[in-house]
TIGUDO-99347 format. One record per residue (C-alpha): y, z, x. Coordinates in Angstrom, 2 decimals, padded with zeros to 5 digits. Each point is the difference from the previous one (the first is absolute). Example, Ala and Ser with C-alpha at 12.3 -4.5 7.8 and 13.67 -1.06 7.14 Angstrom:
2
+---------+---------+---------+
:      c2 :      c3 :      c1 :
+---------+---------+---------+
: -004.50 :  007.80 :  012.30 :
:  003.44 : -000.66 :  001.37 :
+---------+---------+---------+
% end
This chain:
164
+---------+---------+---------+
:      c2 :      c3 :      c1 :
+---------+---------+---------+
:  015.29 :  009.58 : -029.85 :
: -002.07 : -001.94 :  002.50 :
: -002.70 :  000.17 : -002.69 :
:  001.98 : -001.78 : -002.67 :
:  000.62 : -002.71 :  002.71 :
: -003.34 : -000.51 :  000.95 :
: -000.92 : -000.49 : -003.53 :
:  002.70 : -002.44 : -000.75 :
: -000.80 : -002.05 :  003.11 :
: -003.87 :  000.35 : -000.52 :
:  001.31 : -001.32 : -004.06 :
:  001.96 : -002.75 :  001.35 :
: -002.71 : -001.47 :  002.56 :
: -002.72 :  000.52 : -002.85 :
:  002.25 : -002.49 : -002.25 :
:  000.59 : -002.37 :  002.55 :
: -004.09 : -000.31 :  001.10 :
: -000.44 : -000.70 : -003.76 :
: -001.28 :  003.35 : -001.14 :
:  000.50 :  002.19 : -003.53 :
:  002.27 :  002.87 :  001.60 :
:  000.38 :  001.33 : -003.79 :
: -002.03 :  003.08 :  001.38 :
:  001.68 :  000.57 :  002.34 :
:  003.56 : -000.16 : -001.68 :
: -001.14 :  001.84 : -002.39 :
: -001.25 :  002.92 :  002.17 :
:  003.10 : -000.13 :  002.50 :
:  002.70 :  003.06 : -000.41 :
:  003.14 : -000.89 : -000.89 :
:  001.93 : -002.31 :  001.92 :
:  003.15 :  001.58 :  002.30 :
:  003.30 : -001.58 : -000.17 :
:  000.07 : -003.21 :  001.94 :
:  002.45 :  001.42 :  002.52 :
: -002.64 :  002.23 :  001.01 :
: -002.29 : -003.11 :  001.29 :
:  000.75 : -002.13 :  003.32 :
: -001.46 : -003.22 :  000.06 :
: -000.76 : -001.56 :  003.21 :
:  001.61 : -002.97 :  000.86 :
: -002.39 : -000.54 :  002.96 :
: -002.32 : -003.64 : -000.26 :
: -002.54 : -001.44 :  002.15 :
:  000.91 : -003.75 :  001.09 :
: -002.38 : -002.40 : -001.67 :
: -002.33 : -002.07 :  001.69 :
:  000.28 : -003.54 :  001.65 :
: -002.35 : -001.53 : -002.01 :
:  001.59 :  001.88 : -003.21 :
:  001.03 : -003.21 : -001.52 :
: -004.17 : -001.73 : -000.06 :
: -003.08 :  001.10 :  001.18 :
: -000.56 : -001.51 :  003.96 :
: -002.78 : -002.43 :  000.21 :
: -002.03 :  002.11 :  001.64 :
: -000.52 :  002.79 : -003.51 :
: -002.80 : -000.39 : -001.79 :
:  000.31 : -001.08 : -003.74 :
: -002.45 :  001.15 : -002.75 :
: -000.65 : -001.96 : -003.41 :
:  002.74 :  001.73 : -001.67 :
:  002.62 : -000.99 :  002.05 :
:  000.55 :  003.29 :  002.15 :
:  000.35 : -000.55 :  003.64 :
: -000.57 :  002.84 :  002.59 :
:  000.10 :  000.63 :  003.95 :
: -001.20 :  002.83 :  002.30 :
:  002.78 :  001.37 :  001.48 :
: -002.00 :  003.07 :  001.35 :
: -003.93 :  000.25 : -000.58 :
: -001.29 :  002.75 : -001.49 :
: -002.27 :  002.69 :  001.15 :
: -002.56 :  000.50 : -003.02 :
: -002.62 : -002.25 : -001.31 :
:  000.40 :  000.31 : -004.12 :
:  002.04 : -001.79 : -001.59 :
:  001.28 :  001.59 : -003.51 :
: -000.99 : -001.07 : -003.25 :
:  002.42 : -000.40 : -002.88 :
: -001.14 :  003.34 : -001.46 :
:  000.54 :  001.70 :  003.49 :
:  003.25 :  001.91 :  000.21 :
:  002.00 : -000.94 :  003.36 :
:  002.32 :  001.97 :  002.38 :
:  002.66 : -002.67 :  001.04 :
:  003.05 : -000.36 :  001.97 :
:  002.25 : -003.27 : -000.78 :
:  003.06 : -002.14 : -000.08 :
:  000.89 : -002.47 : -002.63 :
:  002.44 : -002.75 :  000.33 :
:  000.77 : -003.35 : -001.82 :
:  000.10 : -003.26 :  001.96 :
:  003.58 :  000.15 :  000.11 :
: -000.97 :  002.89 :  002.81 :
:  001.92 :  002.90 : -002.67 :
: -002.16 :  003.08 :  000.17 :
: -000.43 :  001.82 : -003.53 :
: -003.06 :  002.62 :  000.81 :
: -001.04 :  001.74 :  002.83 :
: -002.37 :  003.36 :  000.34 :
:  000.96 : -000.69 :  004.27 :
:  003.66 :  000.90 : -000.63 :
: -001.14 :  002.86 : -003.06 :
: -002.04 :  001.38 :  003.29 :
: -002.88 :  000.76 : -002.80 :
: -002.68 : -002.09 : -000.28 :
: -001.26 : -000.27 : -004.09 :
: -003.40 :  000.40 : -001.43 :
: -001.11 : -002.55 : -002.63 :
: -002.70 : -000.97 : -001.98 :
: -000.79 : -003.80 :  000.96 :
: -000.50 : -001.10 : -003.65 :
:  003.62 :  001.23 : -001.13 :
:  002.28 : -002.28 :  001.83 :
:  000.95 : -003.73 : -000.01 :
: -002.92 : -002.18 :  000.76 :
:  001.23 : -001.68 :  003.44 :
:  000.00 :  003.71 :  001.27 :
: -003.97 :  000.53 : -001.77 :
: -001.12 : -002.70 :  001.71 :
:  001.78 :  000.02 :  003.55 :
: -001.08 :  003.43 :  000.42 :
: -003.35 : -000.42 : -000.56 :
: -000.16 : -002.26 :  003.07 :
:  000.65 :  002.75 :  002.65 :
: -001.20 :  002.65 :  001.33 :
:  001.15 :  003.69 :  000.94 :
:  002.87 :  000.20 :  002.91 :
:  000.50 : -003.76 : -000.71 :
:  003.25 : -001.33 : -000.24 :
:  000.28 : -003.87 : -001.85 :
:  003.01 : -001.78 : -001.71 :
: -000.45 : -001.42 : -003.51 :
:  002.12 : -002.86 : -001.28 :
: -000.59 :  000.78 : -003.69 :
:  000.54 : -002.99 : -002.34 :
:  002.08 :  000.82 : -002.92 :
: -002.58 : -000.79 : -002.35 :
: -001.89 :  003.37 :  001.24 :
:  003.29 :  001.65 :  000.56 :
:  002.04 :  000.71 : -002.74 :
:  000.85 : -003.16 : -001.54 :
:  000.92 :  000.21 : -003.61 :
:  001.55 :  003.39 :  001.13 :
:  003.66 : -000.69 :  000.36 :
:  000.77 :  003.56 :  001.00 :
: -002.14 :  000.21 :  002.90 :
:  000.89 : -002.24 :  003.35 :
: -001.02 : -003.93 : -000.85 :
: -001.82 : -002.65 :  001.70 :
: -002.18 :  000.20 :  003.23 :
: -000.43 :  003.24 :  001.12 :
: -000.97 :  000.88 :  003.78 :
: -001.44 :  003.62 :  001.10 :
: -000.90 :  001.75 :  003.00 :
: -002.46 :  002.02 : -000.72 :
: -001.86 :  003.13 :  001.60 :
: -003.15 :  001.24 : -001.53 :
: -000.29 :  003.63 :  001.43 :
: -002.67 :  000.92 : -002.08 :
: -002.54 : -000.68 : -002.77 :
:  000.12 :  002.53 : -002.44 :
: -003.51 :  000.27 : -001.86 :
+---------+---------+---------+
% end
């Protein structure tokens, strides 16, 4: 069973970060009855600054802005064909959380070139054991995506590892 649920969380986070889970779906067992699953009801509290980035983030061409909340230990930085070991939160700037790998307790594994593009590039700017919070513009969000969570998006995001 705890199989089955690691797959349809790891399925669920895949679709949300942009990425074909096809594969994946189509390699899963059989789903159990939905009485058998628990979700968690658990959220982290969004940020202060949740609603704009502070004056103080940097902003790149594109629009994404980006702060240091904890520097990193390592001196890459990925590259969009690197894969990346993560930890994150997602929330809108209305502060309501919709994805977190902190409250899954799993951090997820990724290729860099497979999710949206605010996450590509954001992630490319740190560094192992850094933490940094993106405010994502919806353009390289998921705009034009109506099922996926609209406008602005802002991130806290760990990079535990570079996966080469």
């Amino acid at each position: 069973m705890r199989t089955v649920h690691t797959l349809s969380a790891a399925a669920l986070v895949l679709g949300l970060l942009g990425i074909a889970a096809s594969a994946q779906a189509a390699a899963a067992p059989a789903k159990k009855p939905a009485a058998a699953h628990k979700p968690t009801a658990k959220t982290i509290p969004a940020p202060s600054d949740v609603a704009a980035p502070p004056a103080d983030a940097q902003t790149t061409p594109s629009g994404l802005a980006s702060k240091v909340l904890k520097p990193g230990t390592g001196t890459v930085h990925p590259t969009l064909t690197d894969s990346v070991k993560v930890h994150y939160t997602g929330w809108t700037t209305d502060g309501k959380m919709f994805d977190s790998s902190v409250v899954r307790g799993t951090p997820i594994a990724f290729p860099l070139d497979h999710v949206i593009a605010g996450w590509s590039e954001g992630v490319q700017l740190m560094v192992e054991g850094e933490k940094r919070r993106l405010w994502i513009p919806a353009k390289l969000a998921y705009e034009g995506h109506p099922d996926k969570p609209q406008g602005m998006l802002v991130f806290d995001v760990e990079l535990i590892q570079i996966v080469k």
